[in-house]
N, CA, C and O atoms as a Tinker XYZ file with bonds, in Angstrom:
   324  protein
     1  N     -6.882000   16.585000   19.011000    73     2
     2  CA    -7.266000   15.405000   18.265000    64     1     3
     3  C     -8.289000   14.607000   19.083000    63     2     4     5
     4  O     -8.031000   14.341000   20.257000    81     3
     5  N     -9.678000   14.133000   18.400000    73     3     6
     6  CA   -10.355000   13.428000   18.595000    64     5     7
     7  C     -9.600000   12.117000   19.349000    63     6     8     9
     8  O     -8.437000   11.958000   18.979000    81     7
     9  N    -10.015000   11.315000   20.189000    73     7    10
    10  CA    -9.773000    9.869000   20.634000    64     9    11
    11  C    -11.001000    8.846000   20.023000    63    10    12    13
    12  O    -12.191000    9.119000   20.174000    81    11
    13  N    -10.619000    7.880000   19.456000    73    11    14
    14  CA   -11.207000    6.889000   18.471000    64    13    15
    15  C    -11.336000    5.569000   19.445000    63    14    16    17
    16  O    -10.343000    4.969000   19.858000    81    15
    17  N    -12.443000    5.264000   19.702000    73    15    18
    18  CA   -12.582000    4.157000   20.414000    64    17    19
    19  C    -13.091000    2.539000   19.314000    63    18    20    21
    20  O    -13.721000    2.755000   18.279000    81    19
    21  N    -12.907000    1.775000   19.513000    73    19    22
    22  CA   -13.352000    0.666000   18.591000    64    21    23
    23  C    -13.887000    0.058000   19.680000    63    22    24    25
    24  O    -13.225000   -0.106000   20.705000    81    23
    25  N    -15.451000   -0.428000   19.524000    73    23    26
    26  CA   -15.871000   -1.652000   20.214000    64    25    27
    27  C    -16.752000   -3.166000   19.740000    63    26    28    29
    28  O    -17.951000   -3.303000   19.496000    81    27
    29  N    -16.117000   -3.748000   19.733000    73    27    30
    30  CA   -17.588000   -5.074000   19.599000    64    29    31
    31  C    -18.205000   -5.866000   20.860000    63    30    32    33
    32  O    -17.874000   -6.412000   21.912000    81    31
    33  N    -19.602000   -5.489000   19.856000    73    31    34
    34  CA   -20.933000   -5.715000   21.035000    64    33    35
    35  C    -21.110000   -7.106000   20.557000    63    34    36    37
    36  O    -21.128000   -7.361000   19.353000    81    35
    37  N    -21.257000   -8.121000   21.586000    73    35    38
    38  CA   -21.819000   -9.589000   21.265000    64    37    39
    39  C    -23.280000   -9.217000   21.417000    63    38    40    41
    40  O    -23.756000   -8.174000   21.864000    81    39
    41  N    -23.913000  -10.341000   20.929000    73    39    42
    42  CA   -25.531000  -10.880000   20.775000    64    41    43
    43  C    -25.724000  -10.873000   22.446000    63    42    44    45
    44  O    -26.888000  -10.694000   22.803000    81    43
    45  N    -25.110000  -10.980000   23.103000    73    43    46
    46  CA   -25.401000  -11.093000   24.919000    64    45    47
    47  C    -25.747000   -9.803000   25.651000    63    46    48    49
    48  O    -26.239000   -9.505000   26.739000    81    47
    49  N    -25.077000   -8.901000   24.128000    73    47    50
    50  CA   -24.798000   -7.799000   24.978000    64    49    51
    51  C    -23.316000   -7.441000   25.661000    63    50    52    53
    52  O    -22.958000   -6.285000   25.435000    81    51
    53  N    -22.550000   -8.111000   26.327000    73    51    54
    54  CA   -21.336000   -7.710000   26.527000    64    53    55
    55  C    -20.420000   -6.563000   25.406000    63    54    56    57
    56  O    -20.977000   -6.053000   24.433000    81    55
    57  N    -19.470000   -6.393000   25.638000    73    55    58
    58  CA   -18.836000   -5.020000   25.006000    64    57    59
    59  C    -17.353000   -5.683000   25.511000    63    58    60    61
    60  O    -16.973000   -6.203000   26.560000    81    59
    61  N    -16.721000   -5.385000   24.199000    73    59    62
    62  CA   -15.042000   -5.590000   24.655000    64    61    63
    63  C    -14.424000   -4.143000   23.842000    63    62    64    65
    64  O    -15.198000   -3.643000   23.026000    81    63
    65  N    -13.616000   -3.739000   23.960000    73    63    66
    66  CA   -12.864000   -2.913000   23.550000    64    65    67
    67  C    -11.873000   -3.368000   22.633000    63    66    68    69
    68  O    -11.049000   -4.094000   23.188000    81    67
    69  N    -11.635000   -3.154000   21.195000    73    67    70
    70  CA   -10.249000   -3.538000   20.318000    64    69    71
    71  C     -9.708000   -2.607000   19.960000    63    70    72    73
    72  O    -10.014000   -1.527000   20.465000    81    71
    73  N     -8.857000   -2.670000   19.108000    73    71    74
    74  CA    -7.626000   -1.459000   18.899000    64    73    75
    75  C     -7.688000   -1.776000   17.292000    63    74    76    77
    76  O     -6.619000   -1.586000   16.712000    81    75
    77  N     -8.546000   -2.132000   16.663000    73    75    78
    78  CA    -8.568000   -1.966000   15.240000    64    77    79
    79  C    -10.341000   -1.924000   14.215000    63    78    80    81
    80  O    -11.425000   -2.494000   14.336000    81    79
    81  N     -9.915000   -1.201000   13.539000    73    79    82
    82  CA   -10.949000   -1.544000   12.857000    64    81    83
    83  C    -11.377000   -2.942000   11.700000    63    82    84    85
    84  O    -10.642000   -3.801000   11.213000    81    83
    85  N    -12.767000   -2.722000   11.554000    73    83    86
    86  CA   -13.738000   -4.000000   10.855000    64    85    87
    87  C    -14.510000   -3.661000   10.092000    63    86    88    89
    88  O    -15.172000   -2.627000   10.176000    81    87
    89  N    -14.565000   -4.552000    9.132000    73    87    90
    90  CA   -15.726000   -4.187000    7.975000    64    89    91
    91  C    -16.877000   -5.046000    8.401000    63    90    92    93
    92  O    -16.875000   -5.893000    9.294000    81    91
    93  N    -17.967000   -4.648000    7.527000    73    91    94
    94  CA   -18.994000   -5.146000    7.682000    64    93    95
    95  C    -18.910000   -7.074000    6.870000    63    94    96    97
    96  O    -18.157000   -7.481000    5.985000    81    95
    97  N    -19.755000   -7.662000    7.469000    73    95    98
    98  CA   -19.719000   -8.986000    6.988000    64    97    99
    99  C    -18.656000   -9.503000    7.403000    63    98   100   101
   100  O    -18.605000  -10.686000    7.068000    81    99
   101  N    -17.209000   -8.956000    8.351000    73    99   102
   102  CA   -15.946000   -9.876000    8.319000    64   101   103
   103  C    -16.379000  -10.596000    9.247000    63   102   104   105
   104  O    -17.055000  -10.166000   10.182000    81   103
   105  N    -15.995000  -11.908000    9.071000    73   103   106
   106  CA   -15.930000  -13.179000   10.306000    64   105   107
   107  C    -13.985000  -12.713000   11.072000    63   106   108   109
   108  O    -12.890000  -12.351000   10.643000    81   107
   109  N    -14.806000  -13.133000   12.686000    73   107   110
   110  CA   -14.215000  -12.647000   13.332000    64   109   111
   111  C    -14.170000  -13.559000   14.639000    63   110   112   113
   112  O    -15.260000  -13.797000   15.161000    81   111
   113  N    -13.073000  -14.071000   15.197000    73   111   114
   114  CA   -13.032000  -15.108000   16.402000    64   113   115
   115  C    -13.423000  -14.253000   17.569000    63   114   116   117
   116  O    -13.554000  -13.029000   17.544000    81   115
   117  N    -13.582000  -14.991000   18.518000    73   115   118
   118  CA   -14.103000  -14.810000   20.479000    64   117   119
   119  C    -13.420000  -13.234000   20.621000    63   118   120   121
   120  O    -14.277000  -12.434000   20.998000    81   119
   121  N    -12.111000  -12.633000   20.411000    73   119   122
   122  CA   -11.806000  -11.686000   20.848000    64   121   123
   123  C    -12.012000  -10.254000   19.461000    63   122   124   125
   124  O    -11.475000   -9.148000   19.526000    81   123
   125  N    -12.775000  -10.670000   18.518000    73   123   126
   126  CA   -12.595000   -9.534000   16.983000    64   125   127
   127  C    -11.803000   -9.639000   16.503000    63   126   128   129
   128  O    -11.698000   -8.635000   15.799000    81   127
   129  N    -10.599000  -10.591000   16.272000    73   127   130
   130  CA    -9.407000  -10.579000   15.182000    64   129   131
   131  C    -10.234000  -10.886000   14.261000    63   130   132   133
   132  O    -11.270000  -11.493000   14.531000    81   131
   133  N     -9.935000  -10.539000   13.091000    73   131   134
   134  CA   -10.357000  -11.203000   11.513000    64   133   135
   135  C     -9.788000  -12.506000   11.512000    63   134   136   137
   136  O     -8.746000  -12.871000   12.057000    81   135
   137  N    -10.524000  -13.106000   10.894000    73   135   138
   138  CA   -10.395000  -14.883000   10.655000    64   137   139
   139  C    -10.001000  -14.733000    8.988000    63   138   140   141
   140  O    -10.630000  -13.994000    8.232000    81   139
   141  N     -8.858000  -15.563000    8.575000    73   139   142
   142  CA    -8.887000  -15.484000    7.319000    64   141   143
   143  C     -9.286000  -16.666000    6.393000    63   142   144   145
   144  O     -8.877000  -17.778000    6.728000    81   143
   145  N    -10.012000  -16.559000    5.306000    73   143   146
   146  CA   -11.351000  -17.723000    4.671000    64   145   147
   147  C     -9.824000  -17.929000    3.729000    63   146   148   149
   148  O     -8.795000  -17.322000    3.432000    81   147
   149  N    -10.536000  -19.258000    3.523000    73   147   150
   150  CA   -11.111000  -20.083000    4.293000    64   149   151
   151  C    -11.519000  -20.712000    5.743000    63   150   152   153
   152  O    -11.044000  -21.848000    5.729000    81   151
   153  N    -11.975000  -20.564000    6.600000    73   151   154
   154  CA   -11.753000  -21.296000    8.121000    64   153   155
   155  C    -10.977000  -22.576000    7.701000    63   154   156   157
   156  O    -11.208000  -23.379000    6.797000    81   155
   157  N     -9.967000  -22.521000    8.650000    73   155   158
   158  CA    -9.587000  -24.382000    8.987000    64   157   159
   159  C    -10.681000  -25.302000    9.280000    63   158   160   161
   160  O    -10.560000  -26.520000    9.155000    81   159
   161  N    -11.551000  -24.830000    9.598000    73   159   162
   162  CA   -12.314000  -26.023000   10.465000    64   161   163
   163  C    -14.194000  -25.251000   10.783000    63   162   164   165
   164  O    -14.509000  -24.073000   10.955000    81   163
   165  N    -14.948000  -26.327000   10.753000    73   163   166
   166  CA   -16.105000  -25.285000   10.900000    64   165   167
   167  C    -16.714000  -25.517000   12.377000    63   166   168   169
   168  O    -17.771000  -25.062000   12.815000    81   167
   169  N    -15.752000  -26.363000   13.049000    73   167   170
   170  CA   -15.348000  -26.507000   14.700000    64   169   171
   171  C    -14.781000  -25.542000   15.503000    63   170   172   173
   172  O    -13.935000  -25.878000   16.331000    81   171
   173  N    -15.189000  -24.163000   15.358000    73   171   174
   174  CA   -14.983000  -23.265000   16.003000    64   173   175
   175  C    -16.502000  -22.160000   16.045000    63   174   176   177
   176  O    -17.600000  -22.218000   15.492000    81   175
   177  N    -15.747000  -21.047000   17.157000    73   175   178
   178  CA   -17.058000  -20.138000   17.488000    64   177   179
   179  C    -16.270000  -18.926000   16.427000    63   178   180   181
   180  O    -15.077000  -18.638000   16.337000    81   179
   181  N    -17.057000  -18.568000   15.947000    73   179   182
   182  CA   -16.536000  -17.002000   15.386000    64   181   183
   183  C    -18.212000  -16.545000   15.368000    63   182   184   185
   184  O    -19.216000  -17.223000   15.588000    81   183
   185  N    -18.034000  -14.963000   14.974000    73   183   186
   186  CA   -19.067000  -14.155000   14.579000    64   185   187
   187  C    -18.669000  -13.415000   13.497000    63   186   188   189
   188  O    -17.571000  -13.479000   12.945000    81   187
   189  N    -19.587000  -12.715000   13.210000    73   187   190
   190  CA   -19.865000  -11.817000   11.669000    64   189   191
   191  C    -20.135000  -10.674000   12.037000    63   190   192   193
   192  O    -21.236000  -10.486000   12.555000    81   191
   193  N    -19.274000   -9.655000   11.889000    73   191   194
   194  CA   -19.913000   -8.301000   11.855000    64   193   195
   195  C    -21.569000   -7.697000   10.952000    63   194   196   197
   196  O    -21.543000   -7.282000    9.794000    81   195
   197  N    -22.539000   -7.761000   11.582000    73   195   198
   198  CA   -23.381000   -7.577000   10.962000    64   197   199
   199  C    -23.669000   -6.126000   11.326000    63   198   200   201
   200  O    -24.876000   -6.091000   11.084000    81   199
   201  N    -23.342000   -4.892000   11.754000    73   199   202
   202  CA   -23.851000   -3.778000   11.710000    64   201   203
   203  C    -22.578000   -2.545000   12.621000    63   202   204   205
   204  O    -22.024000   -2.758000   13.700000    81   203
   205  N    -22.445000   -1.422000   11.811000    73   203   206
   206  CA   -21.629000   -0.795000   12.381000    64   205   207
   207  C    -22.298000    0.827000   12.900000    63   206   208   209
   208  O    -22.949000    1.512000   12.111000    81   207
   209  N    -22.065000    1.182000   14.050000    73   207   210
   210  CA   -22.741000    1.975000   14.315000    64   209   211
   211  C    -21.296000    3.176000   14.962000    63   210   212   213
   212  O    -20.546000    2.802000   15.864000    81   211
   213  N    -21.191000    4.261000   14.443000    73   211   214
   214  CA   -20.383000    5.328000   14.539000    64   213   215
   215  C    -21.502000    6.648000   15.510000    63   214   216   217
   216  O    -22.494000    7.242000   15.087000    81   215
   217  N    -20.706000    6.753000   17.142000    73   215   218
   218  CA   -21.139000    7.871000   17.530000    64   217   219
   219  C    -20.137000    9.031000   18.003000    63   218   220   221
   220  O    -19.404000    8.846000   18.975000    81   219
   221  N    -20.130000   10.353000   17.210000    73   219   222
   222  CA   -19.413000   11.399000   17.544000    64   221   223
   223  C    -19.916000   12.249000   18.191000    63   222   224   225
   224  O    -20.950000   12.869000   17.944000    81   223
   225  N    -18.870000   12.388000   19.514000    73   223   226
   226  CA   -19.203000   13.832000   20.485000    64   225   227
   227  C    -17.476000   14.865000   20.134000    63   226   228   229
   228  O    -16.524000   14.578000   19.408000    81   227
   229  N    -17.678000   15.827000   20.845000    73   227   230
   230  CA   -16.488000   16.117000   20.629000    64   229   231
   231  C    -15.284000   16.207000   21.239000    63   230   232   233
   232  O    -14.323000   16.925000   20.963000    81   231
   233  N    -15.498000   15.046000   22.482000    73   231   234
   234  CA   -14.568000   14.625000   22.893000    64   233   235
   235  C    -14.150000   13.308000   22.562000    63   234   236   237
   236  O    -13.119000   12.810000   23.013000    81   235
   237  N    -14.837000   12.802000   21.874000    73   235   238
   238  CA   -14.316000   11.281000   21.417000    64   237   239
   239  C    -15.311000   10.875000   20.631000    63   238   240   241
   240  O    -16.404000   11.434000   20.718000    81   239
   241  N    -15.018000    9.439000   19.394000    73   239   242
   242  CA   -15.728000    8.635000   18.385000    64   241   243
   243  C    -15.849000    7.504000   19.071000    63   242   244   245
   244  O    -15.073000    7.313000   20.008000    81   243
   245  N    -16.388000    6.976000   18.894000    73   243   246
   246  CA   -16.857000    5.415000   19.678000    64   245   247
   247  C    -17.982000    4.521000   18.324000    63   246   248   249
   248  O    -19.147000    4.567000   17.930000    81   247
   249  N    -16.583000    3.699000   18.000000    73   247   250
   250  CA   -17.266000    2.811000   16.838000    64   249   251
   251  C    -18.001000    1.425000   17.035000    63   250   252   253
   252  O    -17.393000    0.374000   16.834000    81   251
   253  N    -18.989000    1.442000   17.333000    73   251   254
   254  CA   -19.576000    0.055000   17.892000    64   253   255
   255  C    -19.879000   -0.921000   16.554000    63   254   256   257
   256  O    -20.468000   -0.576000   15.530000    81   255
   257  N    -19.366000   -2.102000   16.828000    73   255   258
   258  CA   -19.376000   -2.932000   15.572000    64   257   259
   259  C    -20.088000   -4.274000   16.268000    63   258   260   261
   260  O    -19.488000   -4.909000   17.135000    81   259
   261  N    -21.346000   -4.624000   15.836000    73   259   262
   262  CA   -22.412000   -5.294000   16.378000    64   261   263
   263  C    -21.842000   -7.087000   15.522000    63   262   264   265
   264  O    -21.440000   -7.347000   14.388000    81   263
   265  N    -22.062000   -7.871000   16.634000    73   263   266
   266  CA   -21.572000   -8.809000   15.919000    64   265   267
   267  C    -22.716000  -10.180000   16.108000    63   266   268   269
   268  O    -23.460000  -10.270000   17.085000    81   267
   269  N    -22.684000  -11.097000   15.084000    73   267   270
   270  CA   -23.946000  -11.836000   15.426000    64   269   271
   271  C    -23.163000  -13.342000   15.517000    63   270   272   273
   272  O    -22.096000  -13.414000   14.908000    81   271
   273  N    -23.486000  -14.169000   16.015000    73   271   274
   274  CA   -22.917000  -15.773000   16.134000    64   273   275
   275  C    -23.623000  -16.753000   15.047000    63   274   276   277
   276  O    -24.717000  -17.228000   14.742000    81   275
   277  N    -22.031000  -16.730000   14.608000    73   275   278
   278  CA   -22.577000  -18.151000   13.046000    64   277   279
   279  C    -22.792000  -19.715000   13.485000    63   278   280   281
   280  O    -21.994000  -20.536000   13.935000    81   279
   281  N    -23.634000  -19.766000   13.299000    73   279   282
   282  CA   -24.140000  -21.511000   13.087000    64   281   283
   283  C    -23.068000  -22.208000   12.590000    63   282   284   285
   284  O    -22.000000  -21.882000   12.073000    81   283
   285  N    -23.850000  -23.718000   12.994000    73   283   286
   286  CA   -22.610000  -24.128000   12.023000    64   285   287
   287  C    -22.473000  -24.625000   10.514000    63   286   288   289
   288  O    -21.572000  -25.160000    9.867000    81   287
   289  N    -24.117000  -24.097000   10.176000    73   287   290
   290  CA   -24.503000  -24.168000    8.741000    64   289   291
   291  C    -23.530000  -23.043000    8.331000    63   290   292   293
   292  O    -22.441000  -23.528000    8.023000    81   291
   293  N    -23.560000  -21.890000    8.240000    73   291   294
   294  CA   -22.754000  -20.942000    8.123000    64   293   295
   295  C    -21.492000  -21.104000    7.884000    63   294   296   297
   296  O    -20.831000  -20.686000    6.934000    81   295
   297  N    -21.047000  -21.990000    9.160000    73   295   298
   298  CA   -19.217000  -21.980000    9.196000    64   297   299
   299  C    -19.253000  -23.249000    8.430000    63   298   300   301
   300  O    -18.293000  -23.057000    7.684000    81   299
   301  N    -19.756000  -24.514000    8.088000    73   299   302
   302  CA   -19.370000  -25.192000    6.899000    64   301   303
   303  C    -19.040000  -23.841000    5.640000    63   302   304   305
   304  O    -17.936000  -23.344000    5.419000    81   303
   305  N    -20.145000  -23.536000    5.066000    73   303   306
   306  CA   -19.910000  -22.860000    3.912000    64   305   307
   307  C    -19.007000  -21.995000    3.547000    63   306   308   309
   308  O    -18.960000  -21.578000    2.389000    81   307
   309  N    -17.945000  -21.510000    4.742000    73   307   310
   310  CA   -16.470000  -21.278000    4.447000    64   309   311
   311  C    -15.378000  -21.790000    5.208000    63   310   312   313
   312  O    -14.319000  -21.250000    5.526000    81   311
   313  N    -15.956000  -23.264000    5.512000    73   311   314
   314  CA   -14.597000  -23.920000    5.990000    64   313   315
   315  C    -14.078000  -24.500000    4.742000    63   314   316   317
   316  O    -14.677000  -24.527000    3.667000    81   315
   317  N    -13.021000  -24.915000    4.967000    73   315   318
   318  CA   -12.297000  -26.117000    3.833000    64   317   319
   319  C    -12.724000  -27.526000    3.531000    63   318   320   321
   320  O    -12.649000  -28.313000    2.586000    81   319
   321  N    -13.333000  -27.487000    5.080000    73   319   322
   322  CA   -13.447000  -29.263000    5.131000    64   321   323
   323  C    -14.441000  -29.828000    3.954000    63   322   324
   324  O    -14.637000  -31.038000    3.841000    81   323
């Protein structure tokens, strides 16, 4: 059996490693959990999965999920407040 890696890449460049997968467009806090919309508050940092990039060898998948940082024009338009 293949080994399945999940990663999200920040806008900096850094790389963290998670243990789940993401869709495209999900807003997502500092560590890649899914945020669920409405936001509480548009006083926080999250990002958006904006691009998913899948590379297979045949010793392992490595899913890089590119993530971009929302404004806070952005995070009004699905906070509550």
């Amino acid at each position: 059996m293949t080994p399945v890696t999940n990663r999200i890449i920040y806008p900096e460049g850094d790389i963290l490693e998670i243990e789940h997968k993401l869709r495209i467009n999900q807003i997502v806090d500092l560590n890649g959990l899914p945020l669920g919309l409405p936001l509480p508050t548009s006083k926080m940092i999250a990002y958006r999965v904006s691009k998913i990039q899948t590379q297979s060898t045949r010793r392992e998948e490595v899913t890089d999920y590119f993530l971009e940082l929302l404004d806070r024009f952005d995070l009004e338009e699905v906070a509550e407040e």
